[in-house]
C-alpha positions as CSV (number, residue, x, y, z in Angstrom):
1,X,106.1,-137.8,-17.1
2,X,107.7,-135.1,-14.8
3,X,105.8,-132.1,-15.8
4,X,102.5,-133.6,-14.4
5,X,104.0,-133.4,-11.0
6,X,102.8,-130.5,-9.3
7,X,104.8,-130.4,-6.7
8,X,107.7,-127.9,-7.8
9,X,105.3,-126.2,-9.6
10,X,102.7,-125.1,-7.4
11,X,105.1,-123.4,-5.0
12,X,106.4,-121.7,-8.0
13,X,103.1,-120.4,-9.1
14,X,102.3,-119.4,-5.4
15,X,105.3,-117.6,-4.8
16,X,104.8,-115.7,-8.6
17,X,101.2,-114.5,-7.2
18,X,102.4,-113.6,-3.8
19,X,105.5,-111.9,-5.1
20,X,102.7,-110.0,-7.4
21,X,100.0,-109.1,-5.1
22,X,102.2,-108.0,-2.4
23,X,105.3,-106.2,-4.1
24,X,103.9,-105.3,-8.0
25,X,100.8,-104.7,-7.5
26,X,101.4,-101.8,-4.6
27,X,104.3,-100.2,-6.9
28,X,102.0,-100.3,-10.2
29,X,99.0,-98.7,-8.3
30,X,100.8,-95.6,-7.3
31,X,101.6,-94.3,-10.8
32,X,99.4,-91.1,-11.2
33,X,97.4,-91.9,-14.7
34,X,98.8,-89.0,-17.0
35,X,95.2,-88.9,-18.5
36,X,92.5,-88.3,-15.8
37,X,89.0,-89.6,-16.9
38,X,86.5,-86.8,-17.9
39,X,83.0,-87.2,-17.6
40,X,81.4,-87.5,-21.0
41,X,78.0,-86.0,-21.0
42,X,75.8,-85.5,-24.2
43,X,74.3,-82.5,-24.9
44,X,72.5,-83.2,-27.9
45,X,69.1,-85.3,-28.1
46,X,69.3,-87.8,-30.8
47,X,66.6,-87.5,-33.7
48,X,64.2,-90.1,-34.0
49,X,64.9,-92.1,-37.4
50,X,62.1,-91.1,-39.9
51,X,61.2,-93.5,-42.2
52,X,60.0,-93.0,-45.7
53,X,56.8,-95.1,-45.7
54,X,55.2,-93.3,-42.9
């Protein structure tokens, strides 16, 4: 059974993340988001739930 052996396949899968992490990852990073987070902050007080038999 050939596909058990690891031993192409690991250096494949290491070169993948390294080729990731070290080229990718950089380029993807220094996109500007179009959509800057805003803080959300809530104004209102929620009302207590009043219940009928009290």
């Amino acid at each position: 059974m050939p596909q058990l052996n690891p031993n192409p396949w690991f250096t494949i899968m290491l070169l993948t993340w390294f080729t990731f992490s070290l080229l990718i990852q950089p380029k993807l990073l220094s996109f500007i988001p179009t959509n800057n987070p805003t803080d959300k902050t809530t104004t209102t007080k929620p009302t207590p739930w009043t219940w009928p038999w009290t």
